[in-house]
C-alpha positions in Angstrom: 128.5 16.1 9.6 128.5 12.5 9.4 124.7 11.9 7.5 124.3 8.5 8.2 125.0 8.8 11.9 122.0 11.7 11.7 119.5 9.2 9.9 120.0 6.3 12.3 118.9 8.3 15.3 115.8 6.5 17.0 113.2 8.3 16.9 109.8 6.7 18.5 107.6 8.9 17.8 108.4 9.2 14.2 107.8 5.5 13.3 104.4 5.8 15.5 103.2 8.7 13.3 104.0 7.0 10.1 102.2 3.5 11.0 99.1 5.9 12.4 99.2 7.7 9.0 99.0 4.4 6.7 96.5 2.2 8.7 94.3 5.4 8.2 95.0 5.8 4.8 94.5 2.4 3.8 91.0 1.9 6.0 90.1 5.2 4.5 90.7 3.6 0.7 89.1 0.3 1.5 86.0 2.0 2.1 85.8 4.0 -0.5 86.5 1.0 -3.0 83.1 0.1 -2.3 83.6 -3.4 -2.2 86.2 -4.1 -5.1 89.2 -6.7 -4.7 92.1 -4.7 -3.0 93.8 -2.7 -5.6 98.1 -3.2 -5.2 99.0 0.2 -5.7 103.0 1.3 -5.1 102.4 4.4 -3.3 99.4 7.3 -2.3 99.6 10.6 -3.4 98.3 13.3 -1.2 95.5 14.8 -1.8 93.3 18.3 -0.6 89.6 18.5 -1.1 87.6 21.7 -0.8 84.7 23.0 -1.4 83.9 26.5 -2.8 80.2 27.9 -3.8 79.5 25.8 -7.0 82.4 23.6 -6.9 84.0 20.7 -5.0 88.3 21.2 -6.0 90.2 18.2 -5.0 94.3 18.6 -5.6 96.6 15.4 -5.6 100.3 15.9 -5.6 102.0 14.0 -8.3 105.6 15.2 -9.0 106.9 13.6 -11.7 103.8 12.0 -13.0 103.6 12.5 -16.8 99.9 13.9 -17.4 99.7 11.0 -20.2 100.2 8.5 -17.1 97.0 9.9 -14.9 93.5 8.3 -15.3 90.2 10.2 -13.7 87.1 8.6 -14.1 83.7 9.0 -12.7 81.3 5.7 -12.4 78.6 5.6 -10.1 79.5 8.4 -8.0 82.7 7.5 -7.2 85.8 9.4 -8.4 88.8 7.7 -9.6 92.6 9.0 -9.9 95.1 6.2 -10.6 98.1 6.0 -13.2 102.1 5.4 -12.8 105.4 7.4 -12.0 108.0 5.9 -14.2 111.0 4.9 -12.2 114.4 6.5 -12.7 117.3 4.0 -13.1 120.9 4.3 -11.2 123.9 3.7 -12.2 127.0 3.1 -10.0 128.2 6.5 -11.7 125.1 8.9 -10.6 126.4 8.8 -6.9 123.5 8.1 -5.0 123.3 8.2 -1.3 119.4 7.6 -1.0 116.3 6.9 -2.7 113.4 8.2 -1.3 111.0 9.2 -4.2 108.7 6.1 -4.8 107.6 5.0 -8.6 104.8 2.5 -9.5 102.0 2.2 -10.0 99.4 4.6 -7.6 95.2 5.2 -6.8 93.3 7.1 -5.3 89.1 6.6 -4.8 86.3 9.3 -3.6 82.5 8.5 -3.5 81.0 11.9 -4.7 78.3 13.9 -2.9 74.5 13.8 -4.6 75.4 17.7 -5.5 78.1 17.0 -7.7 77.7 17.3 -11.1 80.0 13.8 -12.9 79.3 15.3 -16.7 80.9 18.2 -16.0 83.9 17.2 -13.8 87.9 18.4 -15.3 91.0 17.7 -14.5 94.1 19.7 -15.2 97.8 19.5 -14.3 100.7 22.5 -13.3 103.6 22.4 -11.5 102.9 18.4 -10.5 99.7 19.0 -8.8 96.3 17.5 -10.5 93.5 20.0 -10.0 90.1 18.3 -10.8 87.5 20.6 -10.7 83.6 19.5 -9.7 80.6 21.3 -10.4 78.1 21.1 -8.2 74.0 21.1 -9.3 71.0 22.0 -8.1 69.1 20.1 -6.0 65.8 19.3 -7.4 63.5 21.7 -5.0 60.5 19.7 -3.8 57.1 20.1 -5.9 54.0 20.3 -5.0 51.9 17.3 -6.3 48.2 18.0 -5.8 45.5 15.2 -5.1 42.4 15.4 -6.9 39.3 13.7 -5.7 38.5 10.2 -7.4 
């Protein structure tokens, strides 16, 4: 089988699925950045969020990614993943057909519920997935405040 004459085949659909995917991506990060200057960032990495009993677990795909090159931080509710995937450089000799995987610089912004607990939040890394766990806390239950005559 001839693999460039598979790859050229027109496909609409897939180039409309792909240009729905990024606009949302990138309105989704600008309004998370809260009003910052627009961050140049090489690539997104995908990212699941769920939310168990007592926790909020968010996992980001980063294959590749040394743990050394990732960067989580929590200011004013919002969480922050950004770091690098080193690029690999080609020779004429490593026979190369196609590059695909992307390297730069990449991040990733989430405004945090009122539940979740920032001095307790970690982050972890196995098999190329970043697992950053988020405690949640109590919400303050409302008081009773009595009023005494003046």
């Amino acid at each position: 089988m001839n693999i460039a004459r598979f790859e050229s085949r027109y496909r609409p659909t897939r180039s409309a699925n792909l240009l729905g995917r990024l606009l949302q991506e990138t309105e989704f990060d600008r309004m998370l950045s809260n009003g910052e200057p627009d961050v140049v960032t090489d690539w997104l990495p995908a990212v699941d969020i769920q939310e168990d009993g007592d926790r909020f677990v968010l996992k980001a795909d980063l294959p590749g990614v040394d743990p050394e090159n990732i960067d989580v931080t929590m200011e004013d509710g919002v969480l922050t993943i950004q770091g690098s995937r080193e690029s690999e450089t080609a020779t004429d000799d490593d026979n190369y057909r196609r590059y695909e995987r992307v390297s730069g610089k990449f991040l990733r912004r989430f405004t945090l519920p009122d539940t979740a607990n920032g001095e307790a939040i970690s982050a972890a890394t196995k098999h190329g997935v970043l697992e950053v766990s988020i405690p949640k806390q109590a919400r303050p239950s409302p008081r009773k405040i009595s009023v005494q005559p003046a």
